[in-house]
C-alpha positions in Angstrom: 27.6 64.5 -124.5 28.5 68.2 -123.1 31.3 68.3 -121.1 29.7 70.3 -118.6 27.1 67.3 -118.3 30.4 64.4 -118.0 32.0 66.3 -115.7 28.8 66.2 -113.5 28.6 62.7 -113.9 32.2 62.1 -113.0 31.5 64.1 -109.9 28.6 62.5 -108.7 30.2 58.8 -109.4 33.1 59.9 -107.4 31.4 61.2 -104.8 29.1 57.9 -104.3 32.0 55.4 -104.6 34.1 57.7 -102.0 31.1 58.3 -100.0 30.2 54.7 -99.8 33.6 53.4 -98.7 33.6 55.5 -96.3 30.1 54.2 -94.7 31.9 51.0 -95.2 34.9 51.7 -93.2 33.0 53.2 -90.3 33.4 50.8 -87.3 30.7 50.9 -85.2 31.3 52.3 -81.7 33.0 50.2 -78.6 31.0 49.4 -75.8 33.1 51.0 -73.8 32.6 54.2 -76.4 29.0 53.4 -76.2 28.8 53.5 -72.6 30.8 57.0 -72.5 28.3 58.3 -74.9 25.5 57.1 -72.7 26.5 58.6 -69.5 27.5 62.0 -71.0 23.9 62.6 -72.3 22.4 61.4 -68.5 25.0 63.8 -67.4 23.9 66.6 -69.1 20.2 65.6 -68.2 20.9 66.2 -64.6 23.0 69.1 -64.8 20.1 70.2 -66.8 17.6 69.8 -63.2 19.5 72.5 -61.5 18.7 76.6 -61.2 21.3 78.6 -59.4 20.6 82.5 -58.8 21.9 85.4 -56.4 20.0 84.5 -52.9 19.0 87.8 -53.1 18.4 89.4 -56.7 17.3 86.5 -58.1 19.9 86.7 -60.5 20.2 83.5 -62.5 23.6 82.1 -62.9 24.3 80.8 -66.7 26.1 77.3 -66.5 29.1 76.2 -68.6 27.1 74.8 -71.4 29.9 71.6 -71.3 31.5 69.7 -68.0 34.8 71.0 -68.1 36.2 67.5 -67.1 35.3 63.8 -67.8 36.3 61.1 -65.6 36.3 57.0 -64.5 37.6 55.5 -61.4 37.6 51.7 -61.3 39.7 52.2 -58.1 36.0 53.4 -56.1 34.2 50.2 -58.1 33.8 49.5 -62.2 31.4 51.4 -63.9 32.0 54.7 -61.6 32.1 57.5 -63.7 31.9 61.1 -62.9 31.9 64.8 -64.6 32.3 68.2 -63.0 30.3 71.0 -63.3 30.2 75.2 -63.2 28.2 77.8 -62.8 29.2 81.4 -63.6 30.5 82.3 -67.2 31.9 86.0 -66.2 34.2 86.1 -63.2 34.6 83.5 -60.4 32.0 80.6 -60.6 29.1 81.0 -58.1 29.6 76.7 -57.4 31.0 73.7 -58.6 29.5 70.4 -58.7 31.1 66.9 -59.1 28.0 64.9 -60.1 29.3 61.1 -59.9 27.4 57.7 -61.0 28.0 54.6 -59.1 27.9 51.3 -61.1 24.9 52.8 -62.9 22.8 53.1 -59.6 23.0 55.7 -58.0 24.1 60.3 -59.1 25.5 61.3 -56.3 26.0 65.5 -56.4 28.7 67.3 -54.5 28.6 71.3 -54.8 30.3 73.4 -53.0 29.7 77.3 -53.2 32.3 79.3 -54.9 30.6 82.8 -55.0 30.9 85.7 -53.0 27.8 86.3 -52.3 24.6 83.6 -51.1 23.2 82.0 -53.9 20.0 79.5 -53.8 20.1 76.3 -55.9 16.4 74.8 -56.8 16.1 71.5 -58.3 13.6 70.0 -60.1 13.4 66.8 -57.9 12.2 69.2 -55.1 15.6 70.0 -53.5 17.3 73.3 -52.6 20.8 74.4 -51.7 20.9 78.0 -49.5 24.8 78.6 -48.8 25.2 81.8 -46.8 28.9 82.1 -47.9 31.5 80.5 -50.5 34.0 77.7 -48.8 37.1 79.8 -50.6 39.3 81.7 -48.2 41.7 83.6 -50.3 45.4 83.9 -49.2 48.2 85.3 -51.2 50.4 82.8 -53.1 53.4 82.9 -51.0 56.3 84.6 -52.9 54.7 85.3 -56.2 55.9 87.3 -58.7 53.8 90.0 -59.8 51.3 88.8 -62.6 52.4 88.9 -65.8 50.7 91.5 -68.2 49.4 88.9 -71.3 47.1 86.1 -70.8 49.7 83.9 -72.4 52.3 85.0 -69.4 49.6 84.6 -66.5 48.9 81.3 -68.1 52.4 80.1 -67.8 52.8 81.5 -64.1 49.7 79.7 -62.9 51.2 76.6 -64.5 54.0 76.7 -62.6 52.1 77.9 -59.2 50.3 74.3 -59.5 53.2 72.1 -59.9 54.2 73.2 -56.9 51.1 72.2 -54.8 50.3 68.9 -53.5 48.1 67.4 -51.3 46.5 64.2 -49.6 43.9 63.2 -47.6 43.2 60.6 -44.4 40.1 58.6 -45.6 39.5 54.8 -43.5 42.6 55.2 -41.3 44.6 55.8 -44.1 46.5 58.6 -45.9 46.1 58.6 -49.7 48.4 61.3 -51.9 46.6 63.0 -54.3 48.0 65.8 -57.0 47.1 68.9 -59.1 45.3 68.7 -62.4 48.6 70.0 -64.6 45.9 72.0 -67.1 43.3 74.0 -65.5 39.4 73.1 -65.7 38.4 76.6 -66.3 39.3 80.2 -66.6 38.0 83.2 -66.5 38.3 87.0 -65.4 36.1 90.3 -64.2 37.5 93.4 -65.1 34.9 95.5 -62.9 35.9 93.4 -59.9 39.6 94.2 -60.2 40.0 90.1 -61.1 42.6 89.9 -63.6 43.0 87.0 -64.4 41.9 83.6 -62.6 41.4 79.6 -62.8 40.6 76.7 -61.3 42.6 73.6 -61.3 41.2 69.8 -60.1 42.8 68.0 -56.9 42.8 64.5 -57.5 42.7 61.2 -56.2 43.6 59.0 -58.9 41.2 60.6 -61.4 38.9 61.4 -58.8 38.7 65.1 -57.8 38.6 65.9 -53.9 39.0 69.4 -53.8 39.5 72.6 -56.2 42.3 75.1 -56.6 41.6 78.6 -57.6 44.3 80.8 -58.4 43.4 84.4 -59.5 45.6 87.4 -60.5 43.7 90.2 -58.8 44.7 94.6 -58.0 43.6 95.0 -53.9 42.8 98.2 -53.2 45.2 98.4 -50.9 47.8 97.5 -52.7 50.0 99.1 -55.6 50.7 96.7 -58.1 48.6 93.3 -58.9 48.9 90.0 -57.0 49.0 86.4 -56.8 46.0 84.9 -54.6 44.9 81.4 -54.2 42.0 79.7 -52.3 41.1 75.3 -52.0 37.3 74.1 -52.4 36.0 71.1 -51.0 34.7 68.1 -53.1 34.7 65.5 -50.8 34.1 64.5 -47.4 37.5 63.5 -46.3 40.4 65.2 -44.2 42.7 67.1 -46.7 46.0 68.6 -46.1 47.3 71.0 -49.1 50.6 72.1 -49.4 52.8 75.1 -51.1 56.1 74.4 -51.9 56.2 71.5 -49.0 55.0 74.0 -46.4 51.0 73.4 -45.4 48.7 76.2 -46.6 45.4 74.6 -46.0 43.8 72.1 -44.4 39.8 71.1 -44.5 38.4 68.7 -41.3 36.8 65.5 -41.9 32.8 65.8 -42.2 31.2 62.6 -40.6 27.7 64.0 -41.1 26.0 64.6 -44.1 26.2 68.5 -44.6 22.7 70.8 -44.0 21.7 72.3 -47.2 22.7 75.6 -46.1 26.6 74.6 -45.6 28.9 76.0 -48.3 29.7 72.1 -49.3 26.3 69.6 -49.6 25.4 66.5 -51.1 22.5 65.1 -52.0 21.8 61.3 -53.9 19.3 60.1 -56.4 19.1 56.7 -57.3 19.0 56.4 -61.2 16.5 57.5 -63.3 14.8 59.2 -60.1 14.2 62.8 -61.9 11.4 64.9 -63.0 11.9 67.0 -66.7 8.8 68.6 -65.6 
């Protein structure tokens, strides 16, 4: 026999007996990893029922192809699972939604608008969202050093900005603390519109976010050198309190009423399975 030809032989042999163990030693998935899987691909489904544009170009904004965070929260009821959402690849998002299931019942969907200007969200289930303006009043960060010139420097700075934020919120006569994400969710930057640098980091309760935290390197035309800005987003209904180095920097009212659908936060429920691909 040609060597050429064992050596093939030898290869395929190995290559079956390696490649059947390891069919052998794959364990099937968990439940639990089962379940994950399951809700990821409903949760892309209805991201997938939403069209966001510029209320008046009809500019379409692109969404993050992936949630850029994954969560569960037996603390609000087992089987509660929820995934946050953005739209807007270049510069600030245009809006952010926290799309949560309960107990495999019902989606609820929490955006808030991020953007500058109005934007109009359609869905497919017959729904629209009309913000006139974004919930983000930008302040600057309170004794900040002036941004640092690499990414990898910025990075580190808004690292350190977010450790020293904290928050809580009165929900059921009640105060509950909540805390900053320690990684942000997403970054991103817009040359044209003097944004250096900028991301956003989650406020949680427990693993459940409440409210967002941008912080953005950015050159004011009125201004010299670069700054440090920041600005909170709503993502629940509750009374929140956010604080900068112990000293209060924001605070968002309790909202008792389900939000009009041109408010800058707005909710709106669909029980499972209650959505139209078409």
């Amino acid at each position: 026999m040609k060597p050429q030809l064992v050596y093939c032989l030898l290869s395929l042999m190995t290559t079956g007996v390696f490649g059947w163990q390891a069919v052998a030693q794959e364990e099937p998935k968990s439940d639990a990893a089962r379940e994950a899987a399951e809700f990821l691909k409903a949760a892309r489904a209805n991201a997938a029922l939403f069209r966001i544009q510029h209320a008046k170009t009809g500019e379409e904004f692109e969404r993050v192809e992936n949630p850029v965070l994954r969560y569960t929260e037996p603390v609000r009821g087992k089987g509660t699972q929820g995934t946050v959402w953005i739209w807007g690849r270049k510069g600030r998002p245009a809006a952010v939604l926290e799309m949560i299931r309960h107990v495999g019942q019902e989606d609820w969907f929490c955006f808030h608008a991020t953007a500058d200007e109005p934007i109009k969200l359609t869905a497919k289930t017959g729904q629209t969202w009309t913000p006139k303006s974004s919930d983000l009043k930008f302040r600057p960060l309170p004794d900040a050093p002036q941004p640092a010139d690499s990414p990898v420097g910025r990075f580190l700075q808004m690292k350190t900005f977010a450790r020293k934020f904290s928050s809580h919120e009165f929900w059921e006569n009640a105060r509950h603390e909540m805390r900053v994400l320690p990684a942000p969710l997403h970054r991103y930057e817009d040359r044209d519109k003097q944004l250096l640098d900028g991301a956003v980091f989650g406020i949680v309760l427990g693993t459940h976010p409440e409210a967002t935290l941008f912080l953005e390197a950015v050159q004011p035309a009125d201004e010299a050198k670069p700054i440090w800005q920041f600005a909170v987003g709503r993502s629940g209904a509750a009374e929140m309190v956010v604080l900068y180095d112990d000293k209060e920097v924001h605070h968002m009212p309790l909202i008792e009423t389900f939000p009009p659908s041109t408010n800058s936060y707005w909710r709106m429920v669909l029980k499972v399975g209650e959505r139209d691909d078409g």
